[in-house]
DODO-212891 format. One line per field, with one value per residue: x, z, y of N, C-alpha, C, O, CB in turn; residue in one letter; residue number from 0. Coordinates in steps of 0.02 Angstrom, whole numbers, always signed. Each point is the difference from the previous one (the first is absolute). Glycine has a CB too. Layout:
nx	(X:...)
nz	(Z:...)
ny	(Y:...)
cax	(X:...)
caz	(Z:...)
cay	(Y:...)
cx	(X:...)
cz	(Z:...)
cy	(Y:...)
ox	(X:...)
oz	(Z:...)
oy	(Y:...)
cbx	(X:...)
cbz	(Z:...)
cby	(Y:...)
r	(a:...)
k	(NUM:...)
//
This chain:
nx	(-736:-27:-157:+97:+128:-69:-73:+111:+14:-123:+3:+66:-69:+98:-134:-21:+168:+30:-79:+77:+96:-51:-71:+81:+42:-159:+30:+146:-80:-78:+66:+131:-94:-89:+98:+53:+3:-145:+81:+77:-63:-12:+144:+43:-172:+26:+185:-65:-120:+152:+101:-136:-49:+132:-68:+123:+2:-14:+66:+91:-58:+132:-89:+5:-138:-46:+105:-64:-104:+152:-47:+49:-82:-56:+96:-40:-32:+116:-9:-75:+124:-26:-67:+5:+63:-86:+75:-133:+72:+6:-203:-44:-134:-31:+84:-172:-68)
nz	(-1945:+96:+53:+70:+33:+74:+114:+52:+67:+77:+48:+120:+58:-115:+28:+119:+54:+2:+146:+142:+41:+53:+143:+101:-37:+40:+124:+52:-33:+63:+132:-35:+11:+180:+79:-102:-34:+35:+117:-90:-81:+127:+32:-96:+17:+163:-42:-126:+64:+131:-150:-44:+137:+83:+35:+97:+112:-85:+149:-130:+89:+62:+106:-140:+32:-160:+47:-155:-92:-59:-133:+122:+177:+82:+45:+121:+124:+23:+163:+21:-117:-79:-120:-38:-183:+70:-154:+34:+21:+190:-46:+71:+53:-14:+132:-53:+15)
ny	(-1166:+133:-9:-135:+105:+97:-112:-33:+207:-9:-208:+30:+118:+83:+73:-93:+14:+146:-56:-146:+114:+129:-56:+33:+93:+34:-58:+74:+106:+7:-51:+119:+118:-65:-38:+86:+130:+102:+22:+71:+112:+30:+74:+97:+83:+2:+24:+66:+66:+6:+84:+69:+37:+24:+152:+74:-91:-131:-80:-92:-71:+167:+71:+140:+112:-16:+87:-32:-129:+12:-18:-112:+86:+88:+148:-187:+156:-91:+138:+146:-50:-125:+73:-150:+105:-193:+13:+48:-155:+35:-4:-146:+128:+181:-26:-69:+97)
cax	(+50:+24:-53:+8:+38:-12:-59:+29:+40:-48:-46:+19:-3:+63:+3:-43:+38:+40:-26:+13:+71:-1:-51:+28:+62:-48:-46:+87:-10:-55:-2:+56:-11:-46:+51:+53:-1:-50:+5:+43:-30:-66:+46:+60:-42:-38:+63:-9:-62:+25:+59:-39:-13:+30:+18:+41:-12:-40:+50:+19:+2:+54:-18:+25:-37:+24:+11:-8:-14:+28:-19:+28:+2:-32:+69:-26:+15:-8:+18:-15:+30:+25:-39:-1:-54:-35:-30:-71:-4:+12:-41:-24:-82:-22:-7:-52:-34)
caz	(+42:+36:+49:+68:+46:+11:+46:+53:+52:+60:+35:+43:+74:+46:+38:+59:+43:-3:+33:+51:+11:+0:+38:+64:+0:+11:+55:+61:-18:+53:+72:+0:-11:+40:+99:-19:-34:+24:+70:+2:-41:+52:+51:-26:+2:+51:+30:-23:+14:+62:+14:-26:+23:+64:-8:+56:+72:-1:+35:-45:+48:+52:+71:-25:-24:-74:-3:-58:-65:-67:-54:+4:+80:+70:+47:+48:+91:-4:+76:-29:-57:-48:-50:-54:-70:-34:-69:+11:-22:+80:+30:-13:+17:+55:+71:+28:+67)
cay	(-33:+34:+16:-39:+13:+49:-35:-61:+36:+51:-60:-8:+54:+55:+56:-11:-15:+72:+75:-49:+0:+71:-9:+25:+81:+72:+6:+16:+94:+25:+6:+47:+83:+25:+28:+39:+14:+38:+45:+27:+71:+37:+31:+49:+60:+51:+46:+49:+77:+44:+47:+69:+41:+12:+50:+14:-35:-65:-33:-83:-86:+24:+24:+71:+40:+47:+82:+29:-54:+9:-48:-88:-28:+18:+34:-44:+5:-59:+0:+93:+18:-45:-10:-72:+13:-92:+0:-26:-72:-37:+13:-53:-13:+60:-27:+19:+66)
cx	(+25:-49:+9:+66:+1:-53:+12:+53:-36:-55:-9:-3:+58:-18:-23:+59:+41:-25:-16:+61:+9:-48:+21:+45:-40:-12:+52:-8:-35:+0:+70:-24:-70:+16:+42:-1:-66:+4:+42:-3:-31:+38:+61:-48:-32:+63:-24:-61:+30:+67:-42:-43:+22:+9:+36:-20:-44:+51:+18:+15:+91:+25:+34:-62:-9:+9:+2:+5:+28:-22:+37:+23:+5:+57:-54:+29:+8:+4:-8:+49:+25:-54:+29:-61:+17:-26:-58:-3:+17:-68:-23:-86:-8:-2:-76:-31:-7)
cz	(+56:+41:+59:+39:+58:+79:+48:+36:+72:+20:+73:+60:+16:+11:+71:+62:+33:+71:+87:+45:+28:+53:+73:+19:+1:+61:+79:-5:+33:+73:+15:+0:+36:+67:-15:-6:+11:+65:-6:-46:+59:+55:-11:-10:+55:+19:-42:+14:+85:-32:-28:+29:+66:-7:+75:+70:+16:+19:-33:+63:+33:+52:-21:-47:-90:+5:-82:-57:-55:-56:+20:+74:+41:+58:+65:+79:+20:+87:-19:-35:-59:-17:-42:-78:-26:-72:+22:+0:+71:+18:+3:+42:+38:+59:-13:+38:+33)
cy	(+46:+27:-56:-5:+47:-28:-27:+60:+37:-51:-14:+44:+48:+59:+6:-24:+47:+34:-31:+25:+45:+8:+32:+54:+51:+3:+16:+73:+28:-20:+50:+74:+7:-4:+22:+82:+52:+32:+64:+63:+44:+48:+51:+68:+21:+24:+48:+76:+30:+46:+56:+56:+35:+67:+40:-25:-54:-65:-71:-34:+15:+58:+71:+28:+25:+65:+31:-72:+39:-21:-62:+3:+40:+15:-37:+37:-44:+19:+69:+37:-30:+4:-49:+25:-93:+27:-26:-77:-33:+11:-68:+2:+91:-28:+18:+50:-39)
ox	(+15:+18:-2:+7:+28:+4:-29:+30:+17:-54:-52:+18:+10:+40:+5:-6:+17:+28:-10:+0:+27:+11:-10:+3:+17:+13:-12:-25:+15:-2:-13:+5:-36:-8:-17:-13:+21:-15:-15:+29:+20:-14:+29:+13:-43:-3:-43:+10:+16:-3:-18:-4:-34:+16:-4:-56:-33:+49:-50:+2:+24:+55:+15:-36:+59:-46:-12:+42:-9:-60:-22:+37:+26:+42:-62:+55:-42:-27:-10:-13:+29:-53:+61:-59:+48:-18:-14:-37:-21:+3:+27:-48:+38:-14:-17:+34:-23)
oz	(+52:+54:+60:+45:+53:+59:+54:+49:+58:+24:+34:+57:+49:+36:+36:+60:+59:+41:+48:+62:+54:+30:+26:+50:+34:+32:+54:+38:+56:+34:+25:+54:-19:+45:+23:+47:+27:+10:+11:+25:+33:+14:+42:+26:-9:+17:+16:+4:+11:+17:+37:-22:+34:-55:+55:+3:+50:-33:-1:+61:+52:+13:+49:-42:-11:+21:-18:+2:-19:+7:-41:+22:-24:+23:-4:+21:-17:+40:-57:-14:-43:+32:-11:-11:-21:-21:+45:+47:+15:+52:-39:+0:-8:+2:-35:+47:+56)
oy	(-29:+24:+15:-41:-14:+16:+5:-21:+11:+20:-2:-16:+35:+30:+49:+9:-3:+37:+37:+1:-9:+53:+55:+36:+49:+50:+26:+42:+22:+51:+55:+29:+46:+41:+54:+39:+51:+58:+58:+48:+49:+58:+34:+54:+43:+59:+41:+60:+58:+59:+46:+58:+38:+22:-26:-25:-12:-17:-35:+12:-23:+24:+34:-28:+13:+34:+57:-45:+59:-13:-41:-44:+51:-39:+1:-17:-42:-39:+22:+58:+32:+1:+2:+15:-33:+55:-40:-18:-56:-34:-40:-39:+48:-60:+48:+20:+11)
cbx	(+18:+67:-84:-90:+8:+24:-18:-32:+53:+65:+85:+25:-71:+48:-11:-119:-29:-28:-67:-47:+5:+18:-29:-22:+77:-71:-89:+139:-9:-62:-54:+64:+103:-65:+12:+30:+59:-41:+8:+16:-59:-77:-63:+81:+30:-113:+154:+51:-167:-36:+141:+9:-29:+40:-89:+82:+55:-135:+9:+65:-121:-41:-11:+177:-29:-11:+92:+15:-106:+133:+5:+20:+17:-149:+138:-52:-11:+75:+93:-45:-16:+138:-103:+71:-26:-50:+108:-9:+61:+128:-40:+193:-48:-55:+141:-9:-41)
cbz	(-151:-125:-157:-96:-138:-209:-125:-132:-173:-83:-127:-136:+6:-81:-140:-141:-113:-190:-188:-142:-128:-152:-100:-47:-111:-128:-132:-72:-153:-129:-2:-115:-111:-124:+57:-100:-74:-77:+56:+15:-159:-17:-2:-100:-85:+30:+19:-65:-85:+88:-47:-46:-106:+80:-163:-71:-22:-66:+107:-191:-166:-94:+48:+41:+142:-83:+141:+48:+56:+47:-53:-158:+3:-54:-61:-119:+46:-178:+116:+111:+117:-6:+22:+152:-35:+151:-127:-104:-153:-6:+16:-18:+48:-69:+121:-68:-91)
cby	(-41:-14:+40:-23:-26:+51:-21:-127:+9:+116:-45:-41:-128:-72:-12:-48:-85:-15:+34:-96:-39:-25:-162:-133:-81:-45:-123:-144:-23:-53:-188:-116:-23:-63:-130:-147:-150:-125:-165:-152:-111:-175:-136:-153:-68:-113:-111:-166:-128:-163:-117:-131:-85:-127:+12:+118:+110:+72:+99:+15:-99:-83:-154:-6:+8:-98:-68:+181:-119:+15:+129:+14:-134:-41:+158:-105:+107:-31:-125:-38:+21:-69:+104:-131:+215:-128:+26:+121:+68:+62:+158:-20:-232:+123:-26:-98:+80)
r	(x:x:x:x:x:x:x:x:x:x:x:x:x:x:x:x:x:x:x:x:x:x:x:x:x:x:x:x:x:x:x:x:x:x:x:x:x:x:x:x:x:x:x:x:x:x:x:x:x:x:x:x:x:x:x:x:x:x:x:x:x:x:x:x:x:x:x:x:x:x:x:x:x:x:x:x:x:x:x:x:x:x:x:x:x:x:x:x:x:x:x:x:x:x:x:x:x)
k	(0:1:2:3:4:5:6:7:8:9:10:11:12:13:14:15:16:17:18:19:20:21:22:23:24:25:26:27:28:29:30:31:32:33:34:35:36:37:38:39:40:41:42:43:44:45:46:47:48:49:50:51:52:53:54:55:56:57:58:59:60:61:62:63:64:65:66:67:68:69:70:71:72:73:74:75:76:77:78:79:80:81:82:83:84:85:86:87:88:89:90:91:92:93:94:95:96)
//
């Protein structure tokens, strides 16, 4: 008696429906963490490798020189006697050659 209960439970498909359901939310997910989410990594890991390899008189996107690198940030020339110490995390690129 209890084997045909068991039978008439897993007859109807519920698990099939579970996975109908769960279905679209994956496929959102996934399109989401690929425009999104994937770029946006990709772009934090090339800042991160450029700050790392910045090194003295290497010129930033805030048109100031480096005079001296620290552990959490960067003494900055900014005019021939003003100096600016930025944290590394204000960096956001290199001026171009």
């Amino acid at each position: 008696m209890t084997m045909n209960v068991y039978l008439l439970m897993f007859q109807d498909g519920g698990g099939t429906s579970l996975i109908w359901t769960l279905l679209p939310f994956v496929f959102i997910f996934g399109i989401f963490y690929f425009l999104v989410i994937l770029p946006q990594k990709r772009q934090k890991q090339q800042l991160q490798e450029l700050i790392t390899q910045l090194k003295i008189n290497d010129e930033v996107v805030t048109i100031g020189k480096i005079k001296e690198v620290k552990d959490t940030s960067f003494i900055i020339q900014s005019a021939e006697k003003s100096f600016l110490e930025v944290g590394k995390s204000a960096v956001v690129g290199k001026k171009p050659e």
